[in-house]
N, C-alpha and C positions, 0 to 999 in steps of 0.2 A: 504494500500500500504506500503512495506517497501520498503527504498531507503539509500544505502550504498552510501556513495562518502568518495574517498579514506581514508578507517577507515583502522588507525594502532593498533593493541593490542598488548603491551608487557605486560606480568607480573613479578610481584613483584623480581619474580626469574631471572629474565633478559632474558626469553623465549619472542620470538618474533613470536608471537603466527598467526598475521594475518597483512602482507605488504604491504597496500596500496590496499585494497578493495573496487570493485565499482559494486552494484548491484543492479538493482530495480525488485521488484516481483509487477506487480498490481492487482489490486482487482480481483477476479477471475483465476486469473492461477495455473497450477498444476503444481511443481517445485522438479525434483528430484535433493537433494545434494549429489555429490560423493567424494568421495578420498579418499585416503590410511588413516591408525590411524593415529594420527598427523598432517593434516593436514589441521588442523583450522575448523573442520566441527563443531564441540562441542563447539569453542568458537564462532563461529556467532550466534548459537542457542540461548545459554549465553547472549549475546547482545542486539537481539531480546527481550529476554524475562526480562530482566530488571535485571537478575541475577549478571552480572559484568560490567562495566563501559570501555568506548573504549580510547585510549591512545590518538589519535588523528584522525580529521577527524569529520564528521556528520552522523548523523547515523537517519532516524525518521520512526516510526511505528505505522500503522494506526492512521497517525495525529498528533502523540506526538513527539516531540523532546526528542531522548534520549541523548542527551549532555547539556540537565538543566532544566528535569524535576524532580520536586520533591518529597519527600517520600510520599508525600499523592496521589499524582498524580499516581503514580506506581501501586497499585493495582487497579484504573481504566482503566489503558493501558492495564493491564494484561489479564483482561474480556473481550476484544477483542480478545485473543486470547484461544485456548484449546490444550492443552496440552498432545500428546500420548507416553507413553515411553513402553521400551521395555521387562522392568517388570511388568506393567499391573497397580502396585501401587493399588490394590483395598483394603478395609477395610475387611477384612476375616466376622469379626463377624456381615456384616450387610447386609442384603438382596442385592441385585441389585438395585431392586426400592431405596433403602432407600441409597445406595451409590453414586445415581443419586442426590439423594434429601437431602442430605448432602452440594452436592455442592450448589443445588439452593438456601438451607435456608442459606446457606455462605453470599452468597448477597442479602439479604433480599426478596428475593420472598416466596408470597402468597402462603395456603395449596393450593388454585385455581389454582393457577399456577402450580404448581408441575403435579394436577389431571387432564391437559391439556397437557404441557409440556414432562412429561415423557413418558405417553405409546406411543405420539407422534414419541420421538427419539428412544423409545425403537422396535416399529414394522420398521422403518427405518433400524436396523441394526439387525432385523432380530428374534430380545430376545423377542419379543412381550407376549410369553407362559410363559416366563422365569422370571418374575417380583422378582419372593416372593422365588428364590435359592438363597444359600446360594457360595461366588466365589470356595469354594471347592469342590460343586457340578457337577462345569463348567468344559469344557474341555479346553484347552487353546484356542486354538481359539474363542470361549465362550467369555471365560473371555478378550480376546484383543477387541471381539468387546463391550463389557461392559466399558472398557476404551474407545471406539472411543464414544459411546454414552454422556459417563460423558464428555469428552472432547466439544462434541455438545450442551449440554442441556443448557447452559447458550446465545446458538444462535451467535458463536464469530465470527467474519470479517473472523477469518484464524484458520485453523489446522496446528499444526504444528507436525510431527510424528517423534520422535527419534529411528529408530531404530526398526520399529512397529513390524517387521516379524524374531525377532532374535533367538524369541525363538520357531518357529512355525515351522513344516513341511513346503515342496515346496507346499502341495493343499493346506493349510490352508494359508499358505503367500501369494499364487494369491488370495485366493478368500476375504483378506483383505485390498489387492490390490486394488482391482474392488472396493470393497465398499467405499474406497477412492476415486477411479474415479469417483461414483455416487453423493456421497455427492459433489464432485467438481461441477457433471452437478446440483447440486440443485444453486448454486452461490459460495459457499465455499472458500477461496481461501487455497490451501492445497500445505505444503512445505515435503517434504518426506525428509529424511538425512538415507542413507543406502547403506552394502558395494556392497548388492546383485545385480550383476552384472545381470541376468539371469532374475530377475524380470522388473528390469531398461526396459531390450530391448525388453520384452513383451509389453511396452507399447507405441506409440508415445507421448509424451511428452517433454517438456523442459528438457533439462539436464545441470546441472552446475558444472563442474567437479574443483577441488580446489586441492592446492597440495602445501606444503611450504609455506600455507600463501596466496596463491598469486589465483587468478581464471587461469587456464592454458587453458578453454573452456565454450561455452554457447554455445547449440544449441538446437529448437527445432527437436527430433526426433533421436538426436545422439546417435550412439550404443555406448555404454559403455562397455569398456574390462576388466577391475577393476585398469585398470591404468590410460587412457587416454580416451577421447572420440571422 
């Protein structure tokens, strides 16, 4: 679960980046974030993931208190969650499998666990044939869901997607879409942050739209027009 109560971030530069913030996501929900550049979508993400520190307010994530947890604590919070961005981030020079399996031996898991684990997430998202190519083989849609996979294989509370379809065609952006909505129906709980307005309204789901800092809407199933919802 993450739970927002009224969190302020300014930075260093005197940007007053997010104004009294109140939002809880629970365990299992599908959560699109909307609004214009600038307005604070990039620093909740930020927050969440232990990246920067909130100015005032409480802020906790699956379980952890991020207002005095400590540096050792921080990469345990972190494996709750998985991570998709919208340049894919993969290791050029190293299979799929092995880009999976990179992450696993990160946190000490077993070769057994890997030769469970991976083909597991990998026929999930569809690469099941695809183990042993190389990411410049892939096509990008390929390779974004090579990221949704790496982002799964450590089995995290929450996906959290930045951005996921930025660089994709409209077919390839729905049908990563969807793949989000399934992993959601497996238990998931999956936060989207994107400006795609057209995708947004394909789907019913929570919408949270933010603008200036400030949440300006929450609704589940609201149409989104890339300004307001």
């Amino acid at each position: 679960m993450i739970r927002f109560i009224d969190v302020y971030k300014e930075y260093d530069n005197g940007t007053k980046a997010l104004k009294g913030i109140n939002l809880r996501i629970d365990d299992g929900e599908f959560v699109f974030l909307v609004g214009p550049s600038g307005s604070g979508k990039s620093t909740i993400i930020k927050l969440i993931t232990g990246e920067i520190a909130l100015t005032e307010g409480k802020l906790m994530v699956n379980g952890y208190s991020m207002n005095n947890i400590s540096p050792r604590q921080v990469p345990l919070m972190r494996r709750t969650l998985g991570i998709i961005f919208q340049d894919f981030r993969l290791i050029d020079k190293k299979t799929v499998y092995e880009n999976l399996s990179f992450v696993m031996k990160s946190i000490g898991a077993s070769t057994r666990d890997l030769k469970r684990r991976i083909p597991y997430v990998l026929q999930l998202v569809g690469l099941d044939q695809k183990a042993d190519r190389y990411p410049g083989e892939l096509s990008g849609g390929e390779q974004q869901r090579v990221a949704i996979a790496r982002a799964l294989v450590n089995n995290p509370n929450m996906i959290i997607a930045d951005e996921p379809t930025g660089n994709l065609d409209p077919h390839r952006s729905l049908e990563i879409m969807m793949l989000l909505e399934r992993i959601n129906d497996l238990g998931t709980t999956v936060l989207v942050v994107t400006h795609e307005k057209n995708l947004v309204n394909r789907f019913s789901k929570r919408v949270v739209a933010i603008e200036d800092g400030r949440i300006i809407n929450d609704e589940t199933g609201g149409y989104y027009n890339g300004e307001k919802v």
